[in-house]
N, C-alpha and C positions, 0 to 999 in steps of 0.2 A: 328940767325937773327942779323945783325948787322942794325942800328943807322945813316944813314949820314946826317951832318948837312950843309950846303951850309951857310957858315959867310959872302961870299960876298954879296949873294942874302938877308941875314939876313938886313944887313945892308941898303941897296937902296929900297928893298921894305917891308914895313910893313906887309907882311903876311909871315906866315912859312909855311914852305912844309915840310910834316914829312910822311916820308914814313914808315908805321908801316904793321905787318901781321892785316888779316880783321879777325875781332873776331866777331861773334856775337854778333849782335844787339838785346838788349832786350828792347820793350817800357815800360817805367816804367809804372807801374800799374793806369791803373785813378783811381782819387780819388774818393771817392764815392759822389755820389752829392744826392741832396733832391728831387727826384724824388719817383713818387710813385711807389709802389711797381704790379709790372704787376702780378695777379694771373689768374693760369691756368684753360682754362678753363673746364669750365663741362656742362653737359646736365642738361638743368632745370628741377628743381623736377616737376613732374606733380604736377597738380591744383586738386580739389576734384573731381570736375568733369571728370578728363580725369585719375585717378587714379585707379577705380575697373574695365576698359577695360579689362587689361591682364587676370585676374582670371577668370571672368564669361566669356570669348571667351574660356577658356580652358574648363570651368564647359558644357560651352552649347556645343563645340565637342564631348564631353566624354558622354552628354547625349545623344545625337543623335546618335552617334556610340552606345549606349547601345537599345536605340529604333530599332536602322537596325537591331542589334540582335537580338532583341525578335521579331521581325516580321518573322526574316529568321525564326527563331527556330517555330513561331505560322500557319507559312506556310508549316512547313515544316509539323508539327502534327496535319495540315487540310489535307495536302494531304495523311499523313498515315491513317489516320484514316475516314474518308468520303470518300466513294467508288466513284470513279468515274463514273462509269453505276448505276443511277437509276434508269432503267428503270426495269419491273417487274423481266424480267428473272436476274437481274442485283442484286437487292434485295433477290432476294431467293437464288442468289448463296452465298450470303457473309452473309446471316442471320446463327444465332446460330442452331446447329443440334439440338433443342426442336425445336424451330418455323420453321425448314424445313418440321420435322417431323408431322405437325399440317398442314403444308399448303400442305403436300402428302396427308393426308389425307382428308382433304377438296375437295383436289382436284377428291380423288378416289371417295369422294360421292356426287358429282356434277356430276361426269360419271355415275357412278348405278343411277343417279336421270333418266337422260334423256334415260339411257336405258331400265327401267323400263317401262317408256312413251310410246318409239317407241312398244315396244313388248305388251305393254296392248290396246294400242289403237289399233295397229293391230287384238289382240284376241276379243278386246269387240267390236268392229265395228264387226270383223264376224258372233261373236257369237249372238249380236243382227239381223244381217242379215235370219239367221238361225233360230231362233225362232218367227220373222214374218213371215218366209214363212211357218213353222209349225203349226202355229196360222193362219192361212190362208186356209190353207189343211184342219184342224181339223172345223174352224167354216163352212164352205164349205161340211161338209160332213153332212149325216143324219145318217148314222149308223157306231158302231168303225169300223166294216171290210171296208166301204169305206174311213175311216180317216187313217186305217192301211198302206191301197192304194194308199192312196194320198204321204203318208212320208214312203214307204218301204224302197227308193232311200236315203235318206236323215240322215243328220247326227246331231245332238245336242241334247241336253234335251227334246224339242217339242216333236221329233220321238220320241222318246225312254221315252215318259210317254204313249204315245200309244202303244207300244209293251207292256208293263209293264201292261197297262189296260188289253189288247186282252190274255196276258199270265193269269191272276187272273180271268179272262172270263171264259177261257179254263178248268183251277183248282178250279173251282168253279161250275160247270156243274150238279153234279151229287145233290148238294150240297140245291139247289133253294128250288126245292119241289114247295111247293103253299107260299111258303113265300111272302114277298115284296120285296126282297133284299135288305133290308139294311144293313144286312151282309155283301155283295158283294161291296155295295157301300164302307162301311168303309174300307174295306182293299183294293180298289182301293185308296180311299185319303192318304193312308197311303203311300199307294205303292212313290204316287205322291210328296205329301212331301218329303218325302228322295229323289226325283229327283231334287226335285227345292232347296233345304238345299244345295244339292251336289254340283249342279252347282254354285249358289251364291258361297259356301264357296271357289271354285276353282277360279271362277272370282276375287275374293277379295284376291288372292295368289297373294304374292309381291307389296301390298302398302303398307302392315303395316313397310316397309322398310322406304318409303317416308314419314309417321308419324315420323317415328325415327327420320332423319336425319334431316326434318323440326323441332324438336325440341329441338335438341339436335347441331344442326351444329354453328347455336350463339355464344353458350357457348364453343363445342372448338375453334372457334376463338376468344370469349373472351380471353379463357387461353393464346392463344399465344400470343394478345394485351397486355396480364400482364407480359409474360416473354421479350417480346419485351422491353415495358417501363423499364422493371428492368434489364436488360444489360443496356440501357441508364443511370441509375441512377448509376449502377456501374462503366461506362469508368468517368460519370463525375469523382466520388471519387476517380477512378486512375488518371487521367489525372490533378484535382485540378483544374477544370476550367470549366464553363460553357459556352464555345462555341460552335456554334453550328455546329461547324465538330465532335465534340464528339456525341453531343444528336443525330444527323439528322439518322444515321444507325438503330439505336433501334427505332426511333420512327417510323420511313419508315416500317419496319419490321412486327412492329404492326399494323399500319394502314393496311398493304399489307392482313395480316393472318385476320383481319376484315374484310373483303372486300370480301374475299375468304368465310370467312364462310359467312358470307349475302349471296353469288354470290350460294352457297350448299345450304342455307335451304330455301329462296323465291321461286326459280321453285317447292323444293318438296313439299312444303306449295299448292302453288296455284294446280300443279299437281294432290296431293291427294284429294285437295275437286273437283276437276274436274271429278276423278275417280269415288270417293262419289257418284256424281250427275246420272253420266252413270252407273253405277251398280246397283245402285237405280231404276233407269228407266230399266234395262234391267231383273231386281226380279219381276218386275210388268207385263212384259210379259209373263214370265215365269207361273206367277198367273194367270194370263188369258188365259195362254194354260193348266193350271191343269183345272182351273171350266171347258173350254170347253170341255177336256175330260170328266170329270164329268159331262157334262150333255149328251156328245152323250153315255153314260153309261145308263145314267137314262133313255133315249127315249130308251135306249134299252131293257132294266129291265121290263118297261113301255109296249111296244110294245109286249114283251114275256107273260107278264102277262094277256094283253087285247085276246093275241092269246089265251092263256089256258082256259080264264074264255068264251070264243065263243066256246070252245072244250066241254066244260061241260056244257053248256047251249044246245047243239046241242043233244051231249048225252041225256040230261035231258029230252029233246024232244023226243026223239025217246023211 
């Protein structure tokens, strides 16, 4: 790098011209002056009031996510557990194998109740049919062989205390003499009682069923109302929880096996004293077709004796 100095120019004009290489410019530093100091800035502290936002926004999502929880999970152990068909057949299929087994049974003697019903009402209506029309034939007649005649045809106890008479008539023949026959009478009553015993005892076949079950049908629905209750008191203690998708199962169950046996022993209750009342009435008939044979016995005894003592008085005569 060379230096040229122009001494002509130096001299006529007061400025120099220097031609130098260009070196970087550095501006000297400023001084520092008394200015204040600019700080950076920041976010203002919260106030008291705008300070516990953050934590309790987070406490009350965390609570509410815990709530949806325990809903999903409380819905979920309502639907396992409370059946969805309450309806009867709905209930006895989800009840515990005691209480199915209590409401078969209930059930099987709800059925022998009314079929008991059907089948006596049928026999005691006929067999009362029967004994009035033999009770009819017999006071209608004046002597046994036409009371024989009137129910040769005919079928029940009526008839057949008149066979019974007309047989001891026959086996008693040789037997009279000049008696009175009260011999003969007695072993006709005899004969007759054990016809009317018979009949009664056979009428009165198969209600002492409907006693049973009318006293006894309560109490096994009781039992299944207590095993009922007591599966409900046990899911509570499994499940820790008193709601009532746990209790509703066991107590439905109970009520149901209640209900059944009420539904089993009311018919056979009302049933049996109904029977009572008709077998009662139909022993009275019976009674009134024994005396009437017993008395076309006596007009006969009677009539026999009035004939013998006109036999001996005739004799006597002569």
């Amino acid at each position: 790098m060379f230096v040229t100095l122009d001494v002509s120019a130096q001299e006529t004009q007061p400025g120099v011209t220097v031609t130098q290489p260009a070196e970087p410019q550095t501006e000297p530093a400023a001084e520092p002056q008394n200015e204040p100091a600019i700080q950076p800035a920041t976010e203002p502290e919260p106030t008291a009031s705008e300070a516990p936002l953050t934590t309790p926004s987070i406490a009350n999502q965390s609570s509410e996510a815990t709530e949806i929880v325990a809903g999903e999970e409380a819905a979920d152990e309502e639907q396992r557990v409370l059946p969805h068909d309450l309806s009867p057949w709905g209930m006895f299929m989800a009840a515990d194998w005691v209480v199915k087994a209590v409401m078969i049974g209930l059930a099987i003697a709800s059925l022998v109740t009314w079929t008991v019903w059907i089948a006596k009402s049928l026999e005691l209506k006929g067999a009362q049919l029967r004994a009035r029309r033999a009770l009819k034939g017999i006071v209608e007649a004046s002597t046994l062989a036409q009371a024989a005649e009137k129910t040769r045809n005919r079928k029940g106890p009526g008839a057949l205390m008149v066979r019974a008479a007309m047989h001891e008539v026959e086996m008693s023949q040789g037997t009279r003499g000049s008696g009175t026959g009260e011999g003969l009478k007695e072993r006709i009553a005899s004969h007759l009682g054990r016809i009317e015993a018979q009949a009664a005892r056979s009428m009165t076949r198969g209600t002492g069923i409907l006693a049973s079950i009318g006293s006894t049908a309560p109490f096994v629905g009781l039992f299944g109302t207590v095993w009922g209750i007591m599966n409900a008191f046990i899911g509570i203690s499994e499940a820790q929880t008193t709601n009532l998708a746990v209790v509703a199962p066991g107590i439905a169950e109970a009520l149901l096996a209640t209900a059944l046996g009420l539904v089993a022993a009311i018919p056979a209750v009302v049933i049996y004293n109904s029977f009572a009342r008709s077998i009662a009435g139909y022993k009275l008939l019976l009674a009134d077709a024994s005396a009437a044979v017993e008395r076309v016995v006596s007009r006969d005894i009677d009539r026999d004796m009035a004939t013998a003592g006109a036999a001996l008085h005739k004799q006597a005569a002569e």
